[in-house]
Structure formats: C-alpha cells, structure tokens
C-alpha positions as CSV (number, residue, x, y, z in Angstrom):
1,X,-19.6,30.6,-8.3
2,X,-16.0,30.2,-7.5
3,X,-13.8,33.6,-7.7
4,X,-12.6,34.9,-10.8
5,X,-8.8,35.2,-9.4
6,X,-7.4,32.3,-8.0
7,X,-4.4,32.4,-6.1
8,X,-1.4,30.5,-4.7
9,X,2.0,28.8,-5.4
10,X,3.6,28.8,-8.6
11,X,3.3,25.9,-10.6
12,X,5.2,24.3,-14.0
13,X,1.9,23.5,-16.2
14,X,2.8,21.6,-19.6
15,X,0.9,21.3,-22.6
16,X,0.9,19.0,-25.6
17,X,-0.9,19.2,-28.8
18,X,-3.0,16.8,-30.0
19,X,-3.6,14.9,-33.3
20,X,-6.1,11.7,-33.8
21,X,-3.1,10.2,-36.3
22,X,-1.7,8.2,-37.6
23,X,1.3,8.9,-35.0
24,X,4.0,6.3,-34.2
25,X,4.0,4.3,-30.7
26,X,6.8,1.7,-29.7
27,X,6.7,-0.6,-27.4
28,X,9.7,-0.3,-25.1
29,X,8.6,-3.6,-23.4
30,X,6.8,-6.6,-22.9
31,X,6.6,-9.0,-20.0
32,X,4.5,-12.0,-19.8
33,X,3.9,-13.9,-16.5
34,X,2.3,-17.6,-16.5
35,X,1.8,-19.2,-13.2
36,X,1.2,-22.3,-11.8
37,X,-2.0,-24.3,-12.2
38,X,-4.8,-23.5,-10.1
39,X,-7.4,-25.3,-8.1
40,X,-9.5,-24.5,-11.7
41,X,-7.0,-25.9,-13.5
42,X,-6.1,-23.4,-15.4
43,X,-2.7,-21.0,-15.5
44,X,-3.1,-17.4,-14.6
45,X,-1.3,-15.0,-16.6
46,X,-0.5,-11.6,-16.5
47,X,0.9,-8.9,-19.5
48,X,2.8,-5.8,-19.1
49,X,3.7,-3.2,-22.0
50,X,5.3,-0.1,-21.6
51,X,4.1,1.6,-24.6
52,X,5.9,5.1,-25.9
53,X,5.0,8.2,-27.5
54,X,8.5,9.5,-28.6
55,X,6.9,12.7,-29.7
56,X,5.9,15.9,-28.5
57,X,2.1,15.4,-29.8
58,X,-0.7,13.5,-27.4
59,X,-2.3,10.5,-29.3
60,X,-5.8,11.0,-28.7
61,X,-8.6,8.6,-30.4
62,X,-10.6,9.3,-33.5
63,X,-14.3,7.7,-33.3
64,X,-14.3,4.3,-33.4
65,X,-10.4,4.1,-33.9
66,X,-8.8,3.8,-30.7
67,X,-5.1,5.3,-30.0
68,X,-3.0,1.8,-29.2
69,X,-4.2,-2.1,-29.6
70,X,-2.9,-5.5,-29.2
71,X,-4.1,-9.0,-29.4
72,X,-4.8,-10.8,-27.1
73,X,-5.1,-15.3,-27.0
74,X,-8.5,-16.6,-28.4
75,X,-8.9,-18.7,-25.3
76,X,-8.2,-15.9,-22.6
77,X,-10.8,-15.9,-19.5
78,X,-11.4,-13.6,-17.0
79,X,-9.9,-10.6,-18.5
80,X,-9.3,-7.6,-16.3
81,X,-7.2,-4.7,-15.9
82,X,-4.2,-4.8,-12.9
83,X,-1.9,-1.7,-12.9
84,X,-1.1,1.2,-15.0
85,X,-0.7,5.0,-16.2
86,X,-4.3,4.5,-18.8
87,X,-8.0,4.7,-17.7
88,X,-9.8,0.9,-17.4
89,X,-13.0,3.2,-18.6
90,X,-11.2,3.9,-22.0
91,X,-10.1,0.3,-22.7
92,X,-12.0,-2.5,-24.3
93,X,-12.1,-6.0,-25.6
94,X,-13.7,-7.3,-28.3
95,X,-13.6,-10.1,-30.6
96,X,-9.6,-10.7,-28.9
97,X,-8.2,-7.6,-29.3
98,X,-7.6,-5.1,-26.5
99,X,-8.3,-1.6,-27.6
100,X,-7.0,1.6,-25.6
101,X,-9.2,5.0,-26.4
102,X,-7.1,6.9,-23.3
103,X,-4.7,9.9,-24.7
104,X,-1.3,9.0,-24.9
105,X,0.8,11.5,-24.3
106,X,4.9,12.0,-25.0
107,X,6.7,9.6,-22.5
108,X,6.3,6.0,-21.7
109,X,2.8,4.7,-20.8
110,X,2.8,1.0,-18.4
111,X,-0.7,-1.2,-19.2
112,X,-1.3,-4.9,-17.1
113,X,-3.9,-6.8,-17.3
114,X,-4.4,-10.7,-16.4
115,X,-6.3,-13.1,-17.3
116,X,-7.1,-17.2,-17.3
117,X,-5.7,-19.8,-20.0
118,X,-7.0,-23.5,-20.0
119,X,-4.1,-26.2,-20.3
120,X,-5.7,-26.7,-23.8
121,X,-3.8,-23.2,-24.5
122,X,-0.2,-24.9,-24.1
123,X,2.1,-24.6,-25.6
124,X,1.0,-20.9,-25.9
125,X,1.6,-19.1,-29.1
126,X,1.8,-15.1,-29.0
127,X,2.4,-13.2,-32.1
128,X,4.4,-10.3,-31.5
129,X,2.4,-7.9,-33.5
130,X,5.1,-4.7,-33.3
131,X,8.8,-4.3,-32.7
132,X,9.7,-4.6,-28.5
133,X,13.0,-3.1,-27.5
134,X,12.4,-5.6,-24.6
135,X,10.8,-8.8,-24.8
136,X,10.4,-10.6,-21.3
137,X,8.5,-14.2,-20.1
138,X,8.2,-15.4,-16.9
139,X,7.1,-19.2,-16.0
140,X,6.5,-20.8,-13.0
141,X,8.1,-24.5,-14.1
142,X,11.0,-25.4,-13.9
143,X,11.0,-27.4,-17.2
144,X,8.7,-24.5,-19.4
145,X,10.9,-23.4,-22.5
146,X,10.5,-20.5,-24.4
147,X,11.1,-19.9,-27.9
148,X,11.2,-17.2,-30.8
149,X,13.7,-15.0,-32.0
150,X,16.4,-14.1,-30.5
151,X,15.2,-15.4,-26.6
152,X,17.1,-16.9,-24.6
153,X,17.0,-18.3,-20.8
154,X,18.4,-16.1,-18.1
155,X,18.5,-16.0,-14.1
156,X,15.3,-17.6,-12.3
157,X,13.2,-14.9,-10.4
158,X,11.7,-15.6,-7.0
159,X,8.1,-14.7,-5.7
160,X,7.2,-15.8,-2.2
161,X,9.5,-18.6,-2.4
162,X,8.1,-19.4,-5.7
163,X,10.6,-19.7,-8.7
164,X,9.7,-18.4,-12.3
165,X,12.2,-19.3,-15.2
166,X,12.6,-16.3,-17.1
167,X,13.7,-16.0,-20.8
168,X,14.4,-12.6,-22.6
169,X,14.8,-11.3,-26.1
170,X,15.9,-7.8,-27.4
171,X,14.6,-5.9,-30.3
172,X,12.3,-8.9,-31.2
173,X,10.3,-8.4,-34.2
174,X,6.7,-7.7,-35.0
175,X,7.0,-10.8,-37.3
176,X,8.0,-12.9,-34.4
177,X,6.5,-15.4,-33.1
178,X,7.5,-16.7,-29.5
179,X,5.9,-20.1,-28.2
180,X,5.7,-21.0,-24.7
181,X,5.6,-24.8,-23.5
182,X,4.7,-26.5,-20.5
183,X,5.7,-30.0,-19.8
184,X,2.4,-31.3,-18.3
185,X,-0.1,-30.5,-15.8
186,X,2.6,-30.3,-12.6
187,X,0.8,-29.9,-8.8
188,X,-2.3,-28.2,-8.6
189,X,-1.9,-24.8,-6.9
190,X,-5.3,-22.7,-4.6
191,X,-6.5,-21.1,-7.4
192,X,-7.4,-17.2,-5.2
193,X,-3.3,-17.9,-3.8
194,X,-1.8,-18.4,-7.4
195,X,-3.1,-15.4,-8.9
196,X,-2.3,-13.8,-5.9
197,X,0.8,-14.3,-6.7
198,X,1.1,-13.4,-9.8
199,X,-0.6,-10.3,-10.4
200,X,1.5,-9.3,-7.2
201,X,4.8,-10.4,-9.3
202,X,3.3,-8.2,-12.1
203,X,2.6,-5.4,-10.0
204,X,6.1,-5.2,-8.7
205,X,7.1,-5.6,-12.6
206,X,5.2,-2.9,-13.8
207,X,5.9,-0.4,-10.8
208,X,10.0,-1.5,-10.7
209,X,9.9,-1.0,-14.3
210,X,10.2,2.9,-13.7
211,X,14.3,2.3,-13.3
212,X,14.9,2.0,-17.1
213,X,13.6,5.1,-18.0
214,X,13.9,7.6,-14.4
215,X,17.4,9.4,-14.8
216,X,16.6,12.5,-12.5
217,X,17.9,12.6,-8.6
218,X,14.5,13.6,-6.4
219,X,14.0,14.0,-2.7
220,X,12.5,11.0,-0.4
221,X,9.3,11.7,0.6
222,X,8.5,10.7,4.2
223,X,7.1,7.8,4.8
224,X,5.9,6.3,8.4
225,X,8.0,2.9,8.8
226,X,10.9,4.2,6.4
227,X,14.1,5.6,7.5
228,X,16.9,7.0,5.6
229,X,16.7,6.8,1.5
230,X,13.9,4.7,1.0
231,X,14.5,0.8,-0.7
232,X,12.7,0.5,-4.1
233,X,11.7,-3.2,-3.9
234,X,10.4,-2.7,-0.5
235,X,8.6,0.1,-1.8
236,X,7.3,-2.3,-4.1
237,X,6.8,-4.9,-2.1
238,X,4.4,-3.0,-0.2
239,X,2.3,-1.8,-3.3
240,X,1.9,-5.7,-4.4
241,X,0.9,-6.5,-0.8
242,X,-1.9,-3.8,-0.6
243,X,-2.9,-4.9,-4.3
244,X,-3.5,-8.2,-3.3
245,X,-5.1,-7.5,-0.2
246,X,-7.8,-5.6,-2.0
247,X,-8.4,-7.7,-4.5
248,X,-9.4,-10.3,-2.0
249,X,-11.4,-8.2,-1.0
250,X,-15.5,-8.8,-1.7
251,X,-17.8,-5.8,-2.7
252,X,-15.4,-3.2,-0.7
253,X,-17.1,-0.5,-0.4
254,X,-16.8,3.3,-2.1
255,X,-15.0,4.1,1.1
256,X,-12.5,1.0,1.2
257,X,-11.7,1.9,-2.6
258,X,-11.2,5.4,-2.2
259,X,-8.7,4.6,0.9
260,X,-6.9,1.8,-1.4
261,X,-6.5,5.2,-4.3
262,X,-4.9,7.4,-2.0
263,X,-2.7,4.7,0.0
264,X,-1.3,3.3,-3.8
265,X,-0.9,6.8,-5.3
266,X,1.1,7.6,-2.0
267,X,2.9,4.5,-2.3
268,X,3.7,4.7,-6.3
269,X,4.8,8.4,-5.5
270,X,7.3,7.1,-3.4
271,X,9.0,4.6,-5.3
272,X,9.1,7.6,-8.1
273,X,11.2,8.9,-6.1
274,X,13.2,6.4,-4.2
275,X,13.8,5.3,-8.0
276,X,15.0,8.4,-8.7
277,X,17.6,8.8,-6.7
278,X,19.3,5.9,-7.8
279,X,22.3,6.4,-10.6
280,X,21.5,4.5,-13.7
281,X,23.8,1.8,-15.1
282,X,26.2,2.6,-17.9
C-alpha cells in the first residue's frame, strides 16, 4: 500500500467540470491531403481537424452518444488513425461516420486519420457538415482544382521534392460543399512511398499547426543534435521522419512501440516549445 502522505514539488493542477451536453464545438480547421496514385491505384488521403471547446466545461460522452463526429466518403479504405491530442481506443467508425467518445476538454483538440480512395471517388465531393474558421486542401497534381465557397488557389507546398497545389477557404460553411477534381490517372507512384509521404506531410501539418493558437514565450528544452533556439520545421521534420519510419515497420514489438512513445512525446514537447517562443503575426 503506498503511503498516505505523498511528497514533493509543487505543482499547478487544473480542473474542469464536466457535462454529457449538448455543449458547442467549432472546428477551427480542416486540412485535407490527396496524394498521388499508388502502385494500388488508388490516392491516399489524409484529414486534419482542430476541433475546440471554447468553454470552461469538458465534453465527455453520454452512452451511445459520442462527444464530436464527422463524415467521412462512402468509398474510404483502410481507415486508420495518424496523429493527435484524442485516444484511437475512444474513436470509431461505423456505417461512414467517425465517432469520438474521448473527453474534450476547454482548448483546441488536433484529430488525423488517413485512409484509401479508388479513382472512381474523383472528383471527390466532401460536405462540410459544420462551420471551419479554416478550410485547407492539399493535392498532389498540378492540374487538380478545388471548388466550394469561398476557396481559392494559393502558393504550392513541397514535400520531399513533391509539389501539392493547395487551395484555402475561410469561414466556409456547414452548408458547403467543396469538390475536388483530378484530371486523369497521372504516373503511378510505390504505393508504401506515397503514403509515406503523405501521412508525413500530415504529420508535420498537424504538429506545425500548434503556431495559430501558442501565444506564450517558453524555454528550449535540450535536445542532443540542436543548438541555440531550436527550428520548428526541423523539429517537425524529425517527428514525420520517425512516424514514417515506424509505420514501416512490421509487427514492432511492445518494446519498439514503447521507445517510438517516449521519443515522439519528447519530440512534440519540443516543438511546444520552440513554437512558443516565436512572436505571433499581427
């Protein structure tokens, strides 16, 4: 039986209340990534929401009736979960909708999760479903449009030497409707390398993502191989890497998992703070 008095250093503990609803989300933003396609001729794709709970109540579920949802396409293969702040045991999907049970508490939540589209897919419809302060897409062709209200085309983004067109939209609708087209097939891609590449993209997405909403200076924490204040994107750069690196990996072990934990929560702690140090824009 452990003591009765624990001791040690001081510590800031916060609590929330709780309530099962109905209590108002927003989605601050939504970024959609559609790759190349693969050796299985299919396009990977990978969604990002920042989800958040401008209260000072924690969302938690109620039965059956989970605390956040959203739809995802009808043709959608391979569905898993890539980075985030909510548990992969508390999320489900069922009949095409993706259903969060985790608490949501006050601040911004980040959820990714890829998954596989056949070319029958295209063009690619996606209701909006709820208001987005931000609505992003990303699309590896050069001649993909986008459309639906109020997006427009803006500056190309490289991956590996791999350009994505990227369109944006702000305060877009939850009666919108945006539509993404492909011209045709285009060069087959390896299917293990593509994805790859763009649940690394989305990792550095959702990770980077952290600048919109971080106002408060922190101290660098050290980190072997980094000098001085530490650089963000490299920071980044280096969580996508070791992302990818185990998702090639087959059957790791309980081991080789809990390693890949500790070395991404280091790493995520980091670019907390190397994020934080940075001014924000006016």
């Amino acid at each position: 039986m452990p003591d009765a008095d624990v001791g040690g250093e001081e510590a800031q503990l916060v609590v929330y209340d709780t309530t099962s609803g109905p209590l108002p989300l927003a989605v601050r933003g939504r970024h959609v990534i559609v790759g190349s396609i693969d050796s299985t001729r299919r396009r990977p794709v990978v969604e990002i929401f920042e989800i958040a709970n401008d209260t000072t109540i924690t969302l938690v579920a109620d039965g059956a009736r989970p605390t956040w949802q959203t739809r995802i396409p009808a043709q959608a293969q391979d569905l898993r979960l890539t980075a985030g702040d909510l548990s992969p045991d508390a999320i489900t999907v069922k009949d095409g909708v993706l259903s969060v049970f985790s608490p949501i508490a006050p601040g911004i939540k980040q959820l990714g999760f890829a998954y596989a589209l056949p070319l029958g897919a295209f063009p690619l419809v996606l209701p909006v479903g709820e208001d987005v302060t931000l609505l992003e897409v990303l699309v590896e062709d050069p001649l993909a449009t986008v459309t639906g209200p109020g997006m427009e085309a803006a500056d190309s983004v490289m991956a590996e030497g791999r350009a994505f067109r990227r369109f944006i939209g702000q305060d877009v609708p939850a009666s919108g409707v945006v539509r993404i087209s492909v011209p045709g097939p285009g060069p087959d891609r390896s299917g293990a390398y593509n994805t790859a590449i763009v649940v690394a993209l989305g990792a550095v997405m959702l990770l980077a993502l952290g600048r919109s909403v971080r106002r408060r200076r922190l101290s660098p924490l050290p980190v072997p191989g980094i000098t001085g204040v530490p650089d963000p994107d490299d920071i980044a750069a280096r969580i996508a890497a070791l992302d990818v690196r185990f998702q090639n990996r087959r059957n790791p072990s309980e081991a080789e998992r809990l390693e890949y934990e500790r070395t991404r929560g280091g790493l995520k702690a980091m670019l907390t703070d190397a994020l934080g140090q940075q001014e924000p824009r006016p």
